[in-house]
Backbone as JSON Lines, residues from 0, in Angstrom:
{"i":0,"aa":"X","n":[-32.8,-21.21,13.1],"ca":[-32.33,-19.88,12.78],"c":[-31.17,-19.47,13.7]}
{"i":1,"aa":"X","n":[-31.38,-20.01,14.79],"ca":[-30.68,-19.54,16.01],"c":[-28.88,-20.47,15.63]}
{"i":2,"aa":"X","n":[-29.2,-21.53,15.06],"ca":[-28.23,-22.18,14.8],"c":[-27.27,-21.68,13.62]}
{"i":3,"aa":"X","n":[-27.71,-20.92,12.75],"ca":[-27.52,-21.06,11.31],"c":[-26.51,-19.53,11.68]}
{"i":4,"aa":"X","n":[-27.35,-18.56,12.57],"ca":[-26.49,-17.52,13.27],"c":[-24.94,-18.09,14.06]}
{"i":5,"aa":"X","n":[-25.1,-18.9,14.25],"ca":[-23.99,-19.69,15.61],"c":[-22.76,-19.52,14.56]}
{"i":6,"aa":"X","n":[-23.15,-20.74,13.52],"ca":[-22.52,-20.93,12.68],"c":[-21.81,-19.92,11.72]}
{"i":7,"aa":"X","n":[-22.17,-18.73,11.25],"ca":[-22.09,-17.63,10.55],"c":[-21.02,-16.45,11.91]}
{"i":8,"aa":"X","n":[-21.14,-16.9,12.81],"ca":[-20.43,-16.24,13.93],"c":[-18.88,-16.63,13.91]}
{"i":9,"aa":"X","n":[-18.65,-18.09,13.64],"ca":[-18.13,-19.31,13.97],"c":[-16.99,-18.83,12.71]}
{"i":10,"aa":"X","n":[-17.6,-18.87,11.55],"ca":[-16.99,-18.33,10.35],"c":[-16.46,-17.4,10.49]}
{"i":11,"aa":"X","n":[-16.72,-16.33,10.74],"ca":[-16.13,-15.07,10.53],"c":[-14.98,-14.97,11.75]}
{"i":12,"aa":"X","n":[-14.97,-15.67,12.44],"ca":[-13.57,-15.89,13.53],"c":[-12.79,-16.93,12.97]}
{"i":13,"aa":"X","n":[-12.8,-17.54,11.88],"ca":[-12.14,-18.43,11.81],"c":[-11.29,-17.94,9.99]}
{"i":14,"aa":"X","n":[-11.92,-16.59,9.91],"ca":[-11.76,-16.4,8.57],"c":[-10.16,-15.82,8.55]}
{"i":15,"aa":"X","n":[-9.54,-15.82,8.24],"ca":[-8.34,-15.38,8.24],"c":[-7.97,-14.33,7.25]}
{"i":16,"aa":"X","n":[-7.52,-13.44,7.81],"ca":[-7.34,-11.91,7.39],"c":[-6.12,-11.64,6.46]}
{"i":17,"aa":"X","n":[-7.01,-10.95,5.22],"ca":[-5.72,-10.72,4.3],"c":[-4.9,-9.87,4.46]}
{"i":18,"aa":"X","n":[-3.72,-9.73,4.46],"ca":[-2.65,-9.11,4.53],"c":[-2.67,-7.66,3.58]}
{"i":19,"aa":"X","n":[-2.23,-6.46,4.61],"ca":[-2.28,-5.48,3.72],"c":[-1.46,-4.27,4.02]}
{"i":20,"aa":"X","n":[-1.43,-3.7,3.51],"ca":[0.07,-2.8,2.81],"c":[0.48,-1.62,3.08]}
{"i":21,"aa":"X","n":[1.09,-1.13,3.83],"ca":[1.19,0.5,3.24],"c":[2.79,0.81,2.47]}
{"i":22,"aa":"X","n":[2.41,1.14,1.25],"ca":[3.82,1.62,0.24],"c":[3.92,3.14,-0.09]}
{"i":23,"aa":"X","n":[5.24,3.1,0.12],"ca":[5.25,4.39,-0.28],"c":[6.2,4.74,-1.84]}
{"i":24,"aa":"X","n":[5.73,5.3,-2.63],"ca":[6.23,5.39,-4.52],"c":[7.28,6.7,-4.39]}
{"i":25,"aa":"X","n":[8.21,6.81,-4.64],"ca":[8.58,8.06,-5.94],"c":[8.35,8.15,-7.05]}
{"i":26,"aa":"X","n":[7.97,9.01,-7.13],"ca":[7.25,10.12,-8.59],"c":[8.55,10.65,-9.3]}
{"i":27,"aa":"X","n":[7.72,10.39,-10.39],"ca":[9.19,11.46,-11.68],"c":[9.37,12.61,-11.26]}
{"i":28,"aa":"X","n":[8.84,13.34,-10.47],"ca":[9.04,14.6,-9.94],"c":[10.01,14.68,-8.53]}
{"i":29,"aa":"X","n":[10.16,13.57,-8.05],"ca":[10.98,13.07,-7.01],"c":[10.44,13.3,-5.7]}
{"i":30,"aa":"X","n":[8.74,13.35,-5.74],"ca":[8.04,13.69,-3.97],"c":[7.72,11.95,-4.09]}
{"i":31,"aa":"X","n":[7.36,11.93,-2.95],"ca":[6.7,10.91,-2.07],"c":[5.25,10.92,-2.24]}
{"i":32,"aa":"X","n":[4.17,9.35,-2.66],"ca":[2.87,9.09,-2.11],"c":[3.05,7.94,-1.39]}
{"i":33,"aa":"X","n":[2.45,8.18,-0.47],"ca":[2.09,7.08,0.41],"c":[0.2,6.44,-0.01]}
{"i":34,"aa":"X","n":[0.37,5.58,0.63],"ca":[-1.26,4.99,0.61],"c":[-0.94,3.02,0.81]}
{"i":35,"aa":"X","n":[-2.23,2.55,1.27],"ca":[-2.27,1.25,1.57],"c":[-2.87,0.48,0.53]}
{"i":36,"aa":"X","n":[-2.88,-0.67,0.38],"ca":[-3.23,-1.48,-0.36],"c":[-3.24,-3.41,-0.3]}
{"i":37,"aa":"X","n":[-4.1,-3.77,-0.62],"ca":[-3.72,-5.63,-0.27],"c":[-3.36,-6.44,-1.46]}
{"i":38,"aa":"X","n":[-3.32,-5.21,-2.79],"ca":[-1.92,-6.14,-3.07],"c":[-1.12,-4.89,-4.06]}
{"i":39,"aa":"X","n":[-0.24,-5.25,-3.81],"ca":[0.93,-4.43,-4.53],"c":[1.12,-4.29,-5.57]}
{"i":40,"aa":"X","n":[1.32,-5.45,-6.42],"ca":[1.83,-5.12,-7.6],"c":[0.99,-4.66,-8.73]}
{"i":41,"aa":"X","n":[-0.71,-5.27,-8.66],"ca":[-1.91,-4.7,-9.06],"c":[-2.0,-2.76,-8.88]}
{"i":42,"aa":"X","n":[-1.79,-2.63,-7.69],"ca":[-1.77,-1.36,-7.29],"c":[-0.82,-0.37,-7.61]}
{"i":43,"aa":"X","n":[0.57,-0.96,-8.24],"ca":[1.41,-0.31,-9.03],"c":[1.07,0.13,-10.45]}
{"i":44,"aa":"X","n":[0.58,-0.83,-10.94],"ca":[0.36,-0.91,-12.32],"c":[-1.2,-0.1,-12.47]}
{"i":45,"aa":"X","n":[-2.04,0.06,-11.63],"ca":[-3.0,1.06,-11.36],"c":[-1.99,2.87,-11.89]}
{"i":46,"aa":"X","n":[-0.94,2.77,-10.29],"ca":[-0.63,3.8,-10.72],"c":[-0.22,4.37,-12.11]}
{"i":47,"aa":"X","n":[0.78,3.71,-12.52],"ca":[1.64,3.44,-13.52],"c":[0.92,3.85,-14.79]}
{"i":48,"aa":"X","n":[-0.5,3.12,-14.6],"ca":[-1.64,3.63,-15.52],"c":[-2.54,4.53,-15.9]}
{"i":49,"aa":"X","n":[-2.54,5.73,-14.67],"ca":[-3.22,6.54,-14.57],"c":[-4.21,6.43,-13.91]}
{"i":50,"aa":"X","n":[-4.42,4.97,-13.09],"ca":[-5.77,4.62,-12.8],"c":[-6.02,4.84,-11.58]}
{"i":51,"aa":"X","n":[-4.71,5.29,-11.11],"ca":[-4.97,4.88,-9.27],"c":[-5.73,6.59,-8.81]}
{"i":52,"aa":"X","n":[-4.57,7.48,-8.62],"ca":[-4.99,8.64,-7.77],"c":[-4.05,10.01,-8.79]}
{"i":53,"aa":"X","n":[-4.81,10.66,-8.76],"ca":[-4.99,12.0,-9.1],"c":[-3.16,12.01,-8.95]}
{"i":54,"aa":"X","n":[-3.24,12.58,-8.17],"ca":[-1.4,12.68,-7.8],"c":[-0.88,12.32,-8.43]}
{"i":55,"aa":"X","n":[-0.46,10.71,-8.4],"ca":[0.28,10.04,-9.24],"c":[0.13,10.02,-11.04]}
{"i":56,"aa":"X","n":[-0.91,10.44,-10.97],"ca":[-1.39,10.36,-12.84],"c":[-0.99,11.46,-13.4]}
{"i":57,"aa":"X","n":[-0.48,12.74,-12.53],"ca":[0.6,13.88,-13.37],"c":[1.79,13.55,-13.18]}
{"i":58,"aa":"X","n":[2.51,12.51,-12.4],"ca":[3.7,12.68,-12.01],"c":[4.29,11.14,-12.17]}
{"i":59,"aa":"X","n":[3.98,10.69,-13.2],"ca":[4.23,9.29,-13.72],"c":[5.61,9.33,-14.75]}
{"i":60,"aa":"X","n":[6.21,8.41,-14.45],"ca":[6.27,7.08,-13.89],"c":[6.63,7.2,-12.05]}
{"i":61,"aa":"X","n":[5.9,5.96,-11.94],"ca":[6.08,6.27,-10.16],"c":[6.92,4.75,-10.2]}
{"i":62,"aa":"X","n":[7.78,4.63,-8.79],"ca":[8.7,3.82,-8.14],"c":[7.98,3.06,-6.97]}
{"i":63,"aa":"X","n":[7.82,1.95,-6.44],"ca":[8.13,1.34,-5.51],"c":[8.73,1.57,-4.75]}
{"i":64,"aa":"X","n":[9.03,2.56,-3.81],"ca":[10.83,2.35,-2.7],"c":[10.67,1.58,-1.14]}
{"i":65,"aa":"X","n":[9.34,1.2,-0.94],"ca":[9.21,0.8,0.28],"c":[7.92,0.43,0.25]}
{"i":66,"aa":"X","n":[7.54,-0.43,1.2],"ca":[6.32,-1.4,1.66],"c":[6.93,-2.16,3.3]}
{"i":67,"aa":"X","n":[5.84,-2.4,3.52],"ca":[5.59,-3.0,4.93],"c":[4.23,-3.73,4.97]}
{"i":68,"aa":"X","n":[4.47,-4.64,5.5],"ca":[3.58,-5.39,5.57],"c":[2.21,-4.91,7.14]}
{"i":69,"aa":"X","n":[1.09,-5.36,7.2],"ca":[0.04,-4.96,8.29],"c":[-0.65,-5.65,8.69]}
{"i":70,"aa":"X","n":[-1.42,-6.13,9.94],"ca":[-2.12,-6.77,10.6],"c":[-3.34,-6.56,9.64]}
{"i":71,"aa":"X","n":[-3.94,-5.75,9.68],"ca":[-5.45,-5.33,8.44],"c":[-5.26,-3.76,8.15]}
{"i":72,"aa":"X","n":[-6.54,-3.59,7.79],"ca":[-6.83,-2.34,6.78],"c":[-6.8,-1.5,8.02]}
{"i":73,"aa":"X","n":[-7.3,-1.41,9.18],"ca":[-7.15,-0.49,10.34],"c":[-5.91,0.11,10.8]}
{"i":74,"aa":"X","n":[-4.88,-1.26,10.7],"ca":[-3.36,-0.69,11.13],"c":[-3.01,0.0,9.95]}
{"i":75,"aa":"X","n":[-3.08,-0.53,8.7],"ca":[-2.64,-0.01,7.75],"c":[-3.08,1.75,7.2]}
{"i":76,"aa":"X","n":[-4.11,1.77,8.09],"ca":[-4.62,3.06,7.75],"c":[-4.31,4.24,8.6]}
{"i":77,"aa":"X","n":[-3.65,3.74,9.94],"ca":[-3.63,4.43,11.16],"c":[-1.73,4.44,10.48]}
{"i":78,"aa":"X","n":[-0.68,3.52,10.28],"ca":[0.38,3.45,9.66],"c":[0.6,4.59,8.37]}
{"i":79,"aa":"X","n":[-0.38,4.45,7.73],"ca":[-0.39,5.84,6.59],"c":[-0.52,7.3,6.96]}
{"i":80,"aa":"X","n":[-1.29,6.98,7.94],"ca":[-1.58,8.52,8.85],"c":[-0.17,9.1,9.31]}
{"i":81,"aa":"X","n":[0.63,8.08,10.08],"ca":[1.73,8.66,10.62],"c":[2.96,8.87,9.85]}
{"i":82,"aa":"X","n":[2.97,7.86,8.32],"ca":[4.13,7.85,7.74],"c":[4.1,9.25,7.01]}
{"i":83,"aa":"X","n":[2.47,9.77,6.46],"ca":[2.12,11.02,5.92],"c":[2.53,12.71,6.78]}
{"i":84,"aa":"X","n":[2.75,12.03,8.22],"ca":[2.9,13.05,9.16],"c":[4.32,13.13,9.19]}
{"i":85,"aa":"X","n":[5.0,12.21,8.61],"ca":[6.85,12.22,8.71],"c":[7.21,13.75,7.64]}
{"i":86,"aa":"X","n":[8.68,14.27,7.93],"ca":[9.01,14.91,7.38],"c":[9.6,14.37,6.04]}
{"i":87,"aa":"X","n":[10.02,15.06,5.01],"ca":[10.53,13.82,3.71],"c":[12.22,13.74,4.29]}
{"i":88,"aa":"X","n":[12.88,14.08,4.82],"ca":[13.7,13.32,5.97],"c":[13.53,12.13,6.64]}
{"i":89,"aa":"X","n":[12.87,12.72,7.27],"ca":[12.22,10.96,8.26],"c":[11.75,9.96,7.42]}
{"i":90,"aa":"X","n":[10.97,10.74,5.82],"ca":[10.79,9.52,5.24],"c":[12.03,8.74,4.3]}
{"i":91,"aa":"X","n":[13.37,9.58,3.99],"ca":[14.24,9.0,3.32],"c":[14.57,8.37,3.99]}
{"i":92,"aa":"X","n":[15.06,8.35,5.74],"ca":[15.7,7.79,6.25],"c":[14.56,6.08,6.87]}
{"i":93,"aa":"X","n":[13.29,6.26,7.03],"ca":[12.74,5.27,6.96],"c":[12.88,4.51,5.58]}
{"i":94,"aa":"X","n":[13.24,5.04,4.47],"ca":[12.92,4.15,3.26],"c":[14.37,4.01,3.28]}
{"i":95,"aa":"X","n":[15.54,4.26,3.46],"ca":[16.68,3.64,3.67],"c":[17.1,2.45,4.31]}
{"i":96,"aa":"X","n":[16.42,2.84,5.85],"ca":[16.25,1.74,6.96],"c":[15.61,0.24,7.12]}
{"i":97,"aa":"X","n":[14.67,0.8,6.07],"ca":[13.69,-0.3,6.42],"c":[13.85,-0.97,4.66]}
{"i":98,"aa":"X","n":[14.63,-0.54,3.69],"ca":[14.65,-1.11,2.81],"c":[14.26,-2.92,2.13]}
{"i":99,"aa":"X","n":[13.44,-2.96,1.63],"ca":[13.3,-4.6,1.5],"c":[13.31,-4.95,0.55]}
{"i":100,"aa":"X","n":[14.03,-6.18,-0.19],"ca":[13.97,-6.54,-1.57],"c":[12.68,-7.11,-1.89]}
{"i":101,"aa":"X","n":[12.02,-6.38,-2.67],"ca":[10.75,-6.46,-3.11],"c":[10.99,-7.09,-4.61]}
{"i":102,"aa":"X","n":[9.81,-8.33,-4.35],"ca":[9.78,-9.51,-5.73],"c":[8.95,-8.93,-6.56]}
{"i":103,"aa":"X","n":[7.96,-8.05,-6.54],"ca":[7.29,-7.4,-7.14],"c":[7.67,-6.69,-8.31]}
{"i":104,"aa":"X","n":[7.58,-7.07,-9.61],"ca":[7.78,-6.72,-10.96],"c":[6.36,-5.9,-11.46]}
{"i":105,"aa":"X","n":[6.75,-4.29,-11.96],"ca":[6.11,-3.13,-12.11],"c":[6.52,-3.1,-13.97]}
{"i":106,"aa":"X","n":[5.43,-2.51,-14.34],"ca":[5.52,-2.2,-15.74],"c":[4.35,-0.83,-15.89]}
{"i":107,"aa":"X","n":[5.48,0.27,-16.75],"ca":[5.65,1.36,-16.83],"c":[4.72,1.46,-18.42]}
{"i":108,"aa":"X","n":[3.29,2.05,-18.34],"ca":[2.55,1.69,-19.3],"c":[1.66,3.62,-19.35]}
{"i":109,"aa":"X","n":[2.28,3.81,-20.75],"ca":[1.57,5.28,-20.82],"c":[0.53,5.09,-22.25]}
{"i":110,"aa":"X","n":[-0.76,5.98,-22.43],"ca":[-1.34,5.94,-23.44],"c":[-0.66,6.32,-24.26]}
């Protein structure tokens, strides 16, 4: 038993951590959501669909304008906290700055 624990210890340090997200969308209304996610383009097409969050499902079609990549769900969550605390200044000029060509192909799907 004592072994079978060792082993199960052994694993979970050796497990390697998925990569995850914080993006921030423009809305047809032209505000900003932020929020995290581990994978993107699934999580677009959520929005896109009505499926994701309240917010975004009146103010559709939403945009992609920025992502960053995160150590895990902890940074990524503590990263959302502060990008949410930016002014929408600080956030144009971060989504200017930090611009990245994103491979991620979005499709714009209404009932």
């Amino acid at each position: 038993m004592v072994h079978k624990m060792a082993e199960r210890q052994k694993a979970r340090r050796k497990r390697v951590r998925d990569p995850w997200f914080l993006y921030i969308l423009r809305c047809q209304n032209n505000t900003f959501y932020t929020g995290v996610t581990k994978d993107l383009e699934r999580r677009l097409k959520m929005h896109n669909n009505g499926q994701a969050s309240r917010y975004t499902r009146a103010r559709r079609p939403v945009t992609l304008v920025y992502h960053e990549d995160c150590a895990g769900r902890a940074e990524a969550l503590i990263r959302e906290c502060a990008v949410k605390a930016l002014s929408r200044k600080e956030k144009e000029k971060l989504i200017l700055n930090g611009k990245k060509k994103s491979k991620i192909k979005y499709y714009t799907v209404f009932p």
